[in-house]
C-alpha positions as CSV (number, residue, x, y, z in Angstrom):
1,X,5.7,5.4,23.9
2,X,5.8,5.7,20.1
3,X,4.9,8.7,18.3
4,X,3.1,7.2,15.7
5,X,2.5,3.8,14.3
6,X,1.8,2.8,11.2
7,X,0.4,-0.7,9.7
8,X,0.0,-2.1,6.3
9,X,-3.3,-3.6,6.2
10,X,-3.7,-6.8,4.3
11,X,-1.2,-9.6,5.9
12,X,-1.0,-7.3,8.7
13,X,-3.5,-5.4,10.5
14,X,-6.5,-7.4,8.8
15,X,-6.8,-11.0,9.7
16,X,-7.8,-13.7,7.0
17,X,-11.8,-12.4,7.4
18,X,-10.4,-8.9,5.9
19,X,-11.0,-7.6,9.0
20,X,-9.4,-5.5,12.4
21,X,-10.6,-7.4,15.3
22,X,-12.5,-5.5,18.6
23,X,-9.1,-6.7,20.6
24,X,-7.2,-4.9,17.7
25,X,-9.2,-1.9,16.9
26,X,-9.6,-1.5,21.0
27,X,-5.3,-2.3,21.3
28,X,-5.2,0.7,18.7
29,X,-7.6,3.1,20.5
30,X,-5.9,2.9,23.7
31,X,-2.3,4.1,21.7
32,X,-3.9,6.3,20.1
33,X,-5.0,7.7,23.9
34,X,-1.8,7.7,25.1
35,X,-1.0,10.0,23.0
36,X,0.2,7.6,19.2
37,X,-0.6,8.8,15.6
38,X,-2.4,5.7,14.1
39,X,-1.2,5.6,10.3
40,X,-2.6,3.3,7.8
41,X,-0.1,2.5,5.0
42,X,-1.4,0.1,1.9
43,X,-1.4,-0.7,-2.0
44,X,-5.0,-0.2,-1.5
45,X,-6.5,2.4,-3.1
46,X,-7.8,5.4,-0.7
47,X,-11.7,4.2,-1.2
48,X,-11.0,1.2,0.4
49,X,-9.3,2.2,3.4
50,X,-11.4,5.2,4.8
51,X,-14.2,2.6,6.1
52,X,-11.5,1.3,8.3
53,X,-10.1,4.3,9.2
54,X,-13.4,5.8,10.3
55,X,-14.2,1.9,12.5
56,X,-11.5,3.0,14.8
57,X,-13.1,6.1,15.7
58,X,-9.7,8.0,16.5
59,X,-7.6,10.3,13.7
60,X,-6.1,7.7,11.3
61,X,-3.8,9.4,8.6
62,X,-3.7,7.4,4.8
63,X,-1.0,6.5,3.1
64,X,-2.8,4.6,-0.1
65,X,-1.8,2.7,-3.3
66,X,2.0,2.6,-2.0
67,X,2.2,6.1,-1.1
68,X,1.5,7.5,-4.0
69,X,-1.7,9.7,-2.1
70,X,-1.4,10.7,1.5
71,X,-4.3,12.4,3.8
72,X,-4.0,13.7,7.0
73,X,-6.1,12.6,9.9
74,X,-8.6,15.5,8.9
75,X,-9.0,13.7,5.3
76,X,-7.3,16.7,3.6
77,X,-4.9,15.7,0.6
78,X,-1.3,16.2,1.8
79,X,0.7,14.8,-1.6
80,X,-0.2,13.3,-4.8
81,X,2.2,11.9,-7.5
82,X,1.1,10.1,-10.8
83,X,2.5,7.8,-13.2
84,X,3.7,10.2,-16.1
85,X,1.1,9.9,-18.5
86,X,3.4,8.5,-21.3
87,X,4.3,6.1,-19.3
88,X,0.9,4.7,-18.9
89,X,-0.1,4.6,-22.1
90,X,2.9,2.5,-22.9
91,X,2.3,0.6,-19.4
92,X,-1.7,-0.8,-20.7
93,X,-0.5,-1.8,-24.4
94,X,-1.7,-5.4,-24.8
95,X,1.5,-6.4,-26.2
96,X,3.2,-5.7,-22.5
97,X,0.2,-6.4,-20.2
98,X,-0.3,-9.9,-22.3
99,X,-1.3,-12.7,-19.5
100,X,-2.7,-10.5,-16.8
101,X,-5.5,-8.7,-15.3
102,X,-4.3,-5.0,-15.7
103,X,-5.4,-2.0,-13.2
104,X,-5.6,1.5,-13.3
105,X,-5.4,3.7,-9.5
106,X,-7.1,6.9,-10.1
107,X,-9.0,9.0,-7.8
108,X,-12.3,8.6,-9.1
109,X,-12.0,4.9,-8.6
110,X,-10.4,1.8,-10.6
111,X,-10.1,0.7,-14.0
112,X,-9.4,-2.6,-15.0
113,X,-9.2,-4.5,-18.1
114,X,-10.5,-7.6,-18.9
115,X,-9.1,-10.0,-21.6
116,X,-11.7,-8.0,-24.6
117,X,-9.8,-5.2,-24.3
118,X,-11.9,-3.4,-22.4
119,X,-10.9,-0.8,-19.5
120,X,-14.1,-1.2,-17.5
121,X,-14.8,0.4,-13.5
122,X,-14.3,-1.7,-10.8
123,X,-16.4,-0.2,-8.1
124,X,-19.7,-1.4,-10.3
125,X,-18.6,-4.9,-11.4
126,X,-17.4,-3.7,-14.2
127,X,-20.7,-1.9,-16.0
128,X,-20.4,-0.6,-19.6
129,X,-17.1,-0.5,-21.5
130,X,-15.2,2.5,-20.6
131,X,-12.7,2.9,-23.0
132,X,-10.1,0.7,-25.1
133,X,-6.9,0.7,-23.9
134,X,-5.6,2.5,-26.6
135,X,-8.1,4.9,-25.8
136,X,-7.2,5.7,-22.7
137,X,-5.2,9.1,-21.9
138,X,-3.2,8.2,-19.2
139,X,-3.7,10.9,-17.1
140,X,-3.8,11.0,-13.0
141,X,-2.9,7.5,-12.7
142,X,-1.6,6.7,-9.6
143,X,-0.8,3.4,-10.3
144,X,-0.4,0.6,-12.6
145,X,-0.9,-3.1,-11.3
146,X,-0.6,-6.7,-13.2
147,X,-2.3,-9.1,-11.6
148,X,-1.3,-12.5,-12.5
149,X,1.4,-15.3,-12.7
150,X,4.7,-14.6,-11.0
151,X,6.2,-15.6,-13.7
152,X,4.5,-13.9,-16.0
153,X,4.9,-10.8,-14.0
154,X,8.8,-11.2,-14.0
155,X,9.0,-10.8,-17.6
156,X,6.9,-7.9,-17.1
157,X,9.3,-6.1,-14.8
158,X,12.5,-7.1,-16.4
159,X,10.4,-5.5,-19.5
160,X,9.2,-2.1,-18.0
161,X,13.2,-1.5,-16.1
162,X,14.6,-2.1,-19.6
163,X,12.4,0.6,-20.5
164,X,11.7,3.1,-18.6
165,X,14.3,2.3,-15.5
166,X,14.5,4.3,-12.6
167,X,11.8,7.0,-14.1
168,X,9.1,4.0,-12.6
169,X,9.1,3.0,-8.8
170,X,8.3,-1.0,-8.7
171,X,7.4,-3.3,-6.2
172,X,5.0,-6.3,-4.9
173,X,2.1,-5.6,-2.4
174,X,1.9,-9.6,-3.2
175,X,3.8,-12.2,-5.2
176,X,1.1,-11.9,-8.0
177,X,1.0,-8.0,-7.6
178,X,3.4,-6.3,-9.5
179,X,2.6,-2.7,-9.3
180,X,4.0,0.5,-11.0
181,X,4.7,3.8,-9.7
182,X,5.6,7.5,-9.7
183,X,9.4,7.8,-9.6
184,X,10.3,8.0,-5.4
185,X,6.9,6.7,-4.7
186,X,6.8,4.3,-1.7
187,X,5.3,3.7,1.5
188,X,9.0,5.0,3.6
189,X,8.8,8.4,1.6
190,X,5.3,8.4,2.2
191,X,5.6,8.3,6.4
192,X,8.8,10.7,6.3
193,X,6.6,13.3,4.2
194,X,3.4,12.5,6.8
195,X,5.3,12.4,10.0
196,X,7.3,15.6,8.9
197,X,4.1,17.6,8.1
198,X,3.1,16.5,11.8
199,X,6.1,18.0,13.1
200,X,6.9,13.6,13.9
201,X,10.6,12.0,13.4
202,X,10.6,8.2,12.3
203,X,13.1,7.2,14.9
204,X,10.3,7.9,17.4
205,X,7.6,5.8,14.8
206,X,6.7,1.9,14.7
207,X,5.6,0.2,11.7
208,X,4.0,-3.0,11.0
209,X,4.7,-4.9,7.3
210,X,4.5,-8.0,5.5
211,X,5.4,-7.2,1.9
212,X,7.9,-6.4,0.0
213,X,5.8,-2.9,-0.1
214,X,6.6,-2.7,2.9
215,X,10.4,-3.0,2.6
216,X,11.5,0.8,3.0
217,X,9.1,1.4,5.7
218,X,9.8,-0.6,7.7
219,X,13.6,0.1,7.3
220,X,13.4,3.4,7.9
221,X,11.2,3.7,11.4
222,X,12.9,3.6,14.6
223,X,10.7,0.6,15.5
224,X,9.9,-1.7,12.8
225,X,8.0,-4.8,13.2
226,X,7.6,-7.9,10.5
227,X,5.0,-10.1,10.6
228,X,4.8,-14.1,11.2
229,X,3.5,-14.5,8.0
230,X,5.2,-11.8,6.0
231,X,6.8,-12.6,2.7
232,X,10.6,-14.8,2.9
233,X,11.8,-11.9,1.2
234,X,11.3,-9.4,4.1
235,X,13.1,-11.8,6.7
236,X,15.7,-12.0,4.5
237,X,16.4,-8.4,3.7
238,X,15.6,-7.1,7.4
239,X,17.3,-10.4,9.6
240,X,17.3,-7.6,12.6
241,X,13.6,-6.7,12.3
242,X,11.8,-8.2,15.1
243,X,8.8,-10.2,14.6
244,X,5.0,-9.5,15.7
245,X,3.2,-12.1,16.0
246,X,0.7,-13.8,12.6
247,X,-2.0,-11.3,11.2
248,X,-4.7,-13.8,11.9
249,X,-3.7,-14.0,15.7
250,X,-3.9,-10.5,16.5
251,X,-0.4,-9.8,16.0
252,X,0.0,-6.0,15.6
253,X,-2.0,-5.6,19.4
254,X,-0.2,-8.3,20.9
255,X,3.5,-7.0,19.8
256,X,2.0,-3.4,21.0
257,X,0.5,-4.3,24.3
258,X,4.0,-6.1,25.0
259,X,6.2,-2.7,23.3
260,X,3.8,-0.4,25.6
261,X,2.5,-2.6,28.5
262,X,-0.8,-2.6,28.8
């Protein structure tokens, strides 16, 4: 029996509907009643997860926008670590986020700017301007994404390590992701800090992943698991991980039922 699991969501425990199946959400109940922590762990931000949490009707803990927030079952705020504010208002310059659609993860919800300049919310389909870029402070930013060409996005990264280097944490949630972090931040540090508060070890923990997000999670868990469809890159940096099956066939609850035999 694992002692907790934890699954990305999109490409993984959501099929191509954006949504956990009853055979899923019923395979996860039933570890969770044996006795499993259930963890979700996504590049989402936190708003977008708890309505999924909350479906499976069993304590879920959250590990959002790449670990850079993490609840506990009970919904309490365990850890927190934002983009230093300098950083971000270097990060949102025009000059640097030329090409893309550029995002803001804060708690109060998402900013995003459009190509007048704008930073506008993205809960309300965007609504009234809310500030220019050069407006904006930079403050509890949790992260940066550009959304856009992978290409593009290259130039972008080799751009922002030249710069700041290893005071940023980068990755890709998806190949036209390229998303911007707290220095350490990641899903991996994110379970070690979660399990640890739970009094958990990750040898004893499974994980489900198809990103490159996904990378240190999955290589730090006792029992990883990469997806059917997960990025080339994973198979390629993790040949050993076994795979579950294709997130639109159920595979998290099928490699489960198999892992725990039910």
């Amino acid at each position: 029996m694992y002692a907790a699991i934890a699954c990305d969501l999109d490409g993984t425990l959501l099929n191509a509907a954006n949504a956990v199946t009853a055979f899923t959400a019923d395979t996860l109940r039933e570890a969770a009643r044996r006795g499993a922590r259930l963890v979700i762990a996504t590049g989402r931000h936190v708003a977008d997860v708890r309505a999924v949490a909350e479906a499976l009707g069993v304590p879920v803990g959250l590990i959002t926008t790449n670990g850079a927030r993490v609840h506990g079952a009970d919904g309490a705020l365990l850890y927190r670590d934002d983009v230093p504010a300098g950083h971000v208002r270097e990060l949102v310059q025009p000059t640097l986020a030329r090409g893309t659609m550029l995002s803001l993860y804060r708690d109060d919800g998402r900013l995003c700017c459009r190509h007048d300049g704008y930073v506008h919310r993205y809960d309300d389909d965007f609504g009234e301007p809310h500030a220019t870029l050069a407006q904006h402070p930079g403050d509890g930013v949790a992260k940066v994404m550009y959304t856009g060409e992978p290409a593009r996005l290259a130039e972008i990264e080799t751009q922002i390590r030249a710069r700041f280097g290893d005071t940023v944490a980068l990755t890709y949630s998806q190949v036209d992701f390229l998303e911007v972090m707290a220095p350490g931040v990641s899903k991996g540090r994110a379970l070690s800090r979660l399990l640890a508060h739970e009094g958990l070890a990750l040898a004893d923990c499974a994980a489900f992943g198809d990103g490159l997000n996904d990378l240190d999670m999955l290589g730090c868990v006792g029992h990883p698991f990469r997806m059917a469809n997960a990025n080339p890159g994973l198979a390629e940096l993790l040949p050993g991980v076994p795979e579950a099956g294709h997130h639109d066939e159920d595979g998290v609850a099928h490699a489960l039922r198999r892992a725990l035999g039910f």
